[in-house]
N, C-alpha and C positions, 0 to 999 in steps of 0.2 A: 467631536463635532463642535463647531464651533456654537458655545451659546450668549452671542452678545454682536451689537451690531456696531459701536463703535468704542474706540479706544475710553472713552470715560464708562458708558454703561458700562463695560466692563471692570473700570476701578470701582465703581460706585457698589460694584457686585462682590468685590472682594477680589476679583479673578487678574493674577498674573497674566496679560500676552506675552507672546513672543514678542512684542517691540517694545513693549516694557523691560524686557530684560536686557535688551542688546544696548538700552536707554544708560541704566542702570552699572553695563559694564565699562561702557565708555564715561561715565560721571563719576565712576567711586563709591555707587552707591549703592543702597541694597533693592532688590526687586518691588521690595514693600515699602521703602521709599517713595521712589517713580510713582507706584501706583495710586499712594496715598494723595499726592500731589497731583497726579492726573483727575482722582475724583474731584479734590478743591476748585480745578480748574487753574490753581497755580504753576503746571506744566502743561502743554500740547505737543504731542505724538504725531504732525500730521502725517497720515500715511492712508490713502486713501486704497480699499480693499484691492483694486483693479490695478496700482499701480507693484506690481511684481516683482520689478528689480530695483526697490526701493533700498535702501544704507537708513534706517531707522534711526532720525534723532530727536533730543527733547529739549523743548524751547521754553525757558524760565527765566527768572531773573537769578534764581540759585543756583543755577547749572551754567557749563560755558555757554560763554558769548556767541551765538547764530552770526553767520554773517548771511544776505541774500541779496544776488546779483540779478538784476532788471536785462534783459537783452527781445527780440524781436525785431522783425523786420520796419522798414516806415516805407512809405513811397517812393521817398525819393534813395532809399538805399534796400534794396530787394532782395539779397541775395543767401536764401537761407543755408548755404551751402557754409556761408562765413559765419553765420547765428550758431551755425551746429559746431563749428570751430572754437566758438567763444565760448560756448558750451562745457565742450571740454577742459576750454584750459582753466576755467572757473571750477570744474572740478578738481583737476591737478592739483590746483591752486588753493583746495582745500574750504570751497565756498559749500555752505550745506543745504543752501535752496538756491534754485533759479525762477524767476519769473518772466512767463513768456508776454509781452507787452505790443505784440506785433498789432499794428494799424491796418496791414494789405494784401492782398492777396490770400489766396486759399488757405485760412491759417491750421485746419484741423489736421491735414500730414503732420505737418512740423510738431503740432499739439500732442500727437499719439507716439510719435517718433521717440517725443522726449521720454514720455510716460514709460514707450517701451525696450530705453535703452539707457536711459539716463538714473543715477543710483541715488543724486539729491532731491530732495522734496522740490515737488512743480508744483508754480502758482501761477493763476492767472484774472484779470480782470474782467469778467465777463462784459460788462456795459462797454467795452472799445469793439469786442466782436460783434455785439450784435448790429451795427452798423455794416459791419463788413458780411457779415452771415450771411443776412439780407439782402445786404446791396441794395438798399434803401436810405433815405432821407431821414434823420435824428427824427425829425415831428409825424412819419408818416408810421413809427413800430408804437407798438401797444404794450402795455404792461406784461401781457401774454410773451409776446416775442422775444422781451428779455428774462422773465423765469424761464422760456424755454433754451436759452442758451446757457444758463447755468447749470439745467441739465444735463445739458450736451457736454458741457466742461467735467462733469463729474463722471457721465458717462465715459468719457474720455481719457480718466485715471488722474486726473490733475487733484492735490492734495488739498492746497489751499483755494482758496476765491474771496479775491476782495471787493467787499457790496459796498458800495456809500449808501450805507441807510439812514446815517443820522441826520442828513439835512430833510428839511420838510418843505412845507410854501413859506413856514414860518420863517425859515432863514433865507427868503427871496428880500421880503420886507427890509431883513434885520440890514445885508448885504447893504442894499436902497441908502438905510439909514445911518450907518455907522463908517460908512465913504470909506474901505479900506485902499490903499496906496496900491496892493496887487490884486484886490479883489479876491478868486476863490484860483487856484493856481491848480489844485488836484485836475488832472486831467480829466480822470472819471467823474469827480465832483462837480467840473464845469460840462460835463455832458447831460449827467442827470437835471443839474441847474436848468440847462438852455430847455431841455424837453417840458421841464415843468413848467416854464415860463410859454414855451408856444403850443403846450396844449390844454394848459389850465388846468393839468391833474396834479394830485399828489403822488411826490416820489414812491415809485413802482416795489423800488426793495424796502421801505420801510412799511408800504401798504399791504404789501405780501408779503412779510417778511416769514411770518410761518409756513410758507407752502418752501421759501426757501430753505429753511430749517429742515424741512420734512424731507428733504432733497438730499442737505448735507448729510444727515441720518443716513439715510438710506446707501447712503456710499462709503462714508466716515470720512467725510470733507470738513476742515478745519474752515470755520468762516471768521475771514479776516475783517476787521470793521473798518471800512474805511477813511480816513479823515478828511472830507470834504471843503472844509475850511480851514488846515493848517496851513499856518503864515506863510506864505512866500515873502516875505522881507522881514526883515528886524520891525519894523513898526509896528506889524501885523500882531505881531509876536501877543499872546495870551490875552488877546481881547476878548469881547464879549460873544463873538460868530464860534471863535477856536472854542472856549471853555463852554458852553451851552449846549456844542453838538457834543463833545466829551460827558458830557451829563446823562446827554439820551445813550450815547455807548455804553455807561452803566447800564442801564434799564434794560436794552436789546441782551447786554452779557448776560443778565440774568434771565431774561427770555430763552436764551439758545441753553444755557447750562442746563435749563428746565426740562430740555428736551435729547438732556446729553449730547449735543452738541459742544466741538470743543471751540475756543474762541481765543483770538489773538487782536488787541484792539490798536492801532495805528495811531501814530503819532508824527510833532512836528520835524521837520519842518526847518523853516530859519528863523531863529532863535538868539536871544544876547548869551553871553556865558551866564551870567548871573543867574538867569532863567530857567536856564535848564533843572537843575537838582530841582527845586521847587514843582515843575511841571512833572518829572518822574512820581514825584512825594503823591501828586494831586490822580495821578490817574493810578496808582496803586490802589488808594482809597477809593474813588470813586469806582474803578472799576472791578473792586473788591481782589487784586494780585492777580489777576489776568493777564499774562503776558503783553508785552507792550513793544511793540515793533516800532521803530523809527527809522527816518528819512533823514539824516543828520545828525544832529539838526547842526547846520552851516550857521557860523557863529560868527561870520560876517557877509556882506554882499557887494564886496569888491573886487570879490577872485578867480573872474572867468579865467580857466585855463587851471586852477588850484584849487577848483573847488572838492578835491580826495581833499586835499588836506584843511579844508575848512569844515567838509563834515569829519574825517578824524579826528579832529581836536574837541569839537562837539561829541561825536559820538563816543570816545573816550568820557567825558563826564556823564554823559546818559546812562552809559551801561554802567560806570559805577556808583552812580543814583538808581538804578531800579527796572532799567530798561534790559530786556532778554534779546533782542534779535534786530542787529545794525541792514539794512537796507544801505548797499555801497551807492558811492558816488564817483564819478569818476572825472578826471582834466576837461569831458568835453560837455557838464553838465551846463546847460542853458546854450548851450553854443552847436552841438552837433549829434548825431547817433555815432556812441563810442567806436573807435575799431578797436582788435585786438590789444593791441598797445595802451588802450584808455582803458580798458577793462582790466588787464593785469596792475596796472599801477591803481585803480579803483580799490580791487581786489587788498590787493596788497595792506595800502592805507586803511582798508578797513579792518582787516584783521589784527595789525597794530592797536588798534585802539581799543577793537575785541579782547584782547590779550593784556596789556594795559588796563582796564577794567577790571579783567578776571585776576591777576594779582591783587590790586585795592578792595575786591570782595573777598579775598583768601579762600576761592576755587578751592575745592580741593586737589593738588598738585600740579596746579598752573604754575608754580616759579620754581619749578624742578628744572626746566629746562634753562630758564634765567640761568641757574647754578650751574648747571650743566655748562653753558658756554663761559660763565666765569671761570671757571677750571681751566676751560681746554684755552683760552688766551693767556691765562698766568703761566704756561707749559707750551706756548706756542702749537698746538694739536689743530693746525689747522684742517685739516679734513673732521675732525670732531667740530669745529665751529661751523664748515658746510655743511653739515647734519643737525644744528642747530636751528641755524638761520631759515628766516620765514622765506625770506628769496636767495637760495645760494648762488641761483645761475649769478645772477647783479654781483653779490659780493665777490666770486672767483674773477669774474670779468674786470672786476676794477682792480683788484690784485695784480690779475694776470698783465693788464696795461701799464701796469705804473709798480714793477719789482723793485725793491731793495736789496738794496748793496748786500747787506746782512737779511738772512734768509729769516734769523727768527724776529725781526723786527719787521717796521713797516717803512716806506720810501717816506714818511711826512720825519720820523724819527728818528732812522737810523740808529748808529751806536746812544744814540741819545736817546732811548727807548727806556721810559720807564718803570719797565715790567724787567727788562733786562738787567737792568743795573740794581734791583732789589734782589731777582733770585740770584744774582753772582754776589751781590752786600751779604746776603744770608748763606750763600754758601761759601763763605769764606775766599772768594777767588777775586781774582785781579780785573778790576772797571778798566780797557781799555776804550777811550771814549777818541782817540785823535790816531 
């Protein structure tokens, strides 16, 4: 029988789960590892009771690199038949959480659907539904309306939920005074924003944040803290809005631990390079090793159409500064709801930089595979290098387009291949190069 109602009370208890262990096997580690880390709150399990056909993973800055893919419907693009398409291929593709981020229409099918068929950790933002839930106007739902949809979400098997509790009224003022260039960019951020502004109350999830807690408990819902004021531009970048609400994320981390609650707290954003390592440094401490989930951070703001690869390069020094769980970006960020096509190359580029990372922290046996494919090119084993490769479909495909005269070479090199001309120099045989 089971005696414990979420994954930390149960480390705090001494008690091995079962998702500690499948944690544990996939990390290298020992089960008393996982667990000891789970009490700290230095790892989270999310695995919420109800979600059944969950693939159990553990999100640390000591264990691989999470990567988690944003998808849902909007208005003007409806079609959840293609959402559950992306779904898929985000799992294929080896992504360990998805977040369902849908704006419209009937969203709880799609919600339950995921929970009841999908193997990666679901998350979702409660504050976007409850607009939708209701089908009501931002200023006309009640504090009420939206705990009750965070219910509903947990009832519903969803793992995670990210609350923006750290803004208050105080940070309406600060906003006011500090004239930021993009203002508050979180979507959820600038909803809660607008509500408190045209109702004169204080923020809902930080007012109530223990009835929310009592919620997560009760289902074993990892609560993700949301970052309300992370930068949308380089300017923005570690001002006094961003680092102030990061302050109160400490305090709420230690509220939720209080209550065995496990907690993952969010981060920026668009960021300089320089910045980054520092801001990993700042939210370790403050947030006492709490898992630290980021959005990038996008390391410049010039790259509509590229911006995967401006949060890979970002997200590459984050996760080897401190950061646990990349939040993908994909070619059509600021610009469009992804399709398929935006999400796999999303996908892709962020798990590079995951991977990348996790060598610089020396994982344990993340550059096996590095080695692995060094092998199989110095021996031409090209089918060992498609078993390598994070996209083999891409790699065979440019091959298969563009062959070589000389099979163990490539078309850019030919006999003038210098892998070829070493193992024939060492093996004693004749370079013919013309």
């Amino acid at each position: 029988m089971r005696n414990y109602t979420t994954q930390m009370e149960a480390a705090k208890k001494g008690i091995i789960t079962p998702e500690m262990k499948t944690v544990a096997e996939k990390e290298y580690r020992t089960p008393e590892e996982i667990r000891d880390l789970v009490a700290k709150g230095q790892v989270a399990i999310c695995a919420n009771r109800l979600h059944t056909c969950l693939e159990p993973n553990g999100i640390g800055s000591m264990l691989r690199t999470k990567i988690n893919v944003n998808l849902g419907v909007s208005k003007d693009c409806k079609d959840y038949e293609v959402e559950m398409q992306k779904v898929m291929e985000a799992v294929n593709l080896g992504a360990e959480a998805i977040m369902d981020l849908s704006s419209h229409g009937d969203t709880q099918p799609f919600r339950r659907k995921l929970t009841k068929e999908c193997p990666a950790m679901i998350g979702t933002v409660p504050v976007y539904d409850s607009v939708i839930h209701y089908q009501r106007d931002l200023s006309t739902l009640t504090a009420k309306d939206f705990i009750d949809v965070v219910r509903l979400h947990a009832e519903d098997g969803v793992d995670f939920v990210t609350v923006h509790c750290g803004i208050t009224r105080k940070t309406i003022e600060q906003i006011k005074q500090h004239k930021r260039k993009m203002n508050i960019v979180s979507r959820g951020g600038s909803l809660v924003f607008a509500w408190m502004c045209m109702t004169g109350e204080e923020n809902p999830f930080y007012e109530y944040y223990d009835e929310i807690l009592d919620i997560c408990r009760e289902y074993d819902v990892t609560i993700s803290l949301g970052d309300a004021c992370r930068p949308g531009c380089l300017a923005d970048s570690s001002d006094v809005c961003q680092i102030e609400e990061l302050v109160r994320l400490g305090e709420l981390t230690k509220r939720a631990w209080a209550k065995d609650v496990q907690v993952m707290v969010e981060g920026p954003g668009h960021m300089p390079l320089d910045q980054i390592a520092a801001n990993m440094k700042i939210q370790q401490t403050i947030c006492m090793g709490a898992p630290f989930y980021v959005l990038g951070p996008l390391v410049t703001d010039i790259a509509p159409g590229y911006d995967h690869i401006t949060a890979a390069i970002g997200g590459a020094v984050a996760a080897a500064s401190g950061a646990a769980f990349l939040c993908y970006v994909t070619p059509a960020e600021h610009l469009a709801l992804p399709d398929i096509c935006d999400v796999r190359q999303g996908i892709i580029a962020s798990k590079i930089a995951a991977h990348a990372a996790d060598i610089a922290k020396h994982i344990p046996h993340a550059r096996e595979i590095d080695d692995k494919m060094s092998d199989a090119r110095r021996t031409f084993d090209w089918e060992t290098q498609w078993s390598c490769a994070i996209d083999p479909e891409t790699a065979k495909k440019i091959r298969e387009e563009r062959k070589p005269e000389v099979e163990e070479s490539c078309s850019m090199c030919g006999k003038f291949c210098a892998v070829r001309s070493m193992n024939k120099a060492l093996n004693n045989e004749y370079i013919d190069i013309l």
